[in-house]
N, C-alpha and C positions, 0 to 999 in steps of 0.2 A: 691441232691440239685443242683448241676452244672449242671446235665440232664436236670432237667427241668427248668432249669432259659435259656441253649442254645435253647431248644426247639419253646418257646412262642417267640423267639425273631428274628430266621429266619422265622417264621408263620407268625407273624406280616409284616413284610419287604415285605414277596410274595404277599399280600394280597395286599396293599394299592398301588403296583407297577402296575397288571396289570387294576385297578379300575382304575387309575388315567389316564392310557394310553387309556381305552377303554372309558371312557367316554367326552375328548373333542375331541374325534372323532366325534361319532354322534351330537353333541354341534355345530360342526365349521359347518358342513351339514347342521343341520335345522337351524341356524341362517341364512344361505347367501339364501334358500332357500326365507324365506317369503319378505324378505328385498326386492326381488328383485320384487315380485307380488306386494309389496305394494306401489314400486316408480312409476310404470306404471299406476297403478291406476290414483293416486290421479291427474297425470301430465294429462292422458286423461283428466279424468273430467274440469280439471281449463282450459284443449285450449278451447273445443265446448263450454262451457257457457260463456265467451266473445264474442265468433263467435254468439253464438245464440243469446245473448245482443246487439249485435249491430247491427243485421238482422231485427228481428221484430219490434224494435223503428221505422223505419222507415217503414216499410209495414202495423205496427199499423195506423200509424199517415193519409197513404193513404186512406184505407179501413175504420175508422172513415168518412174521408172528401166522401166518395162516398154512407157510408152507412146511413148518416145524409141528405145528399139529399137526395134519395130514398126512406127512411122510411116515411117521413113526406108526399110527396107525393101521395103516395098510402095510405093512414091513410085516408086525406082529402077527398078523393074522395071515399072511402069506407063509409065514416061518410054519 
């Protein structure tokens, strides 16, 4: 009886000791891993779509004013 009550209880001890060491090893790696792809992402995307908002409002606003002449123009005389 004393055998195998010492037995299961240093078994038990090895086991959960190197489980516990080997696994937030790889844990602490792929966390800082993706964290780090996914701040550069989203920080790109938010600069150019302000830059690009506020570029084509006004080169829109031009190319209306030049293409609304023009159109009508050449309509009329084509008719």
């Amino acid at each position: 009886k004393p055998v195998e009550k010492e037995k299961p209880k240093p078994a038990e001890e090895e086991q959960p000791k190197p489980t516990e060491e080997e696994k937030p090893k790889p844990a602490e790696e792929e966390k800082p891993k993706p964290v780090e792809e996914e701040k550069p992402k989203p920080t790109e995307e938010e600069t150019p779509k302000p830059a690009e908002q506020e570029q084509p409002q006004p080169v829109e606003e031009e190319k209306l004013t030049q293409v609304e002449e023009e159109k009508p123009k050449p309509a009329e005389e084509e008719k």
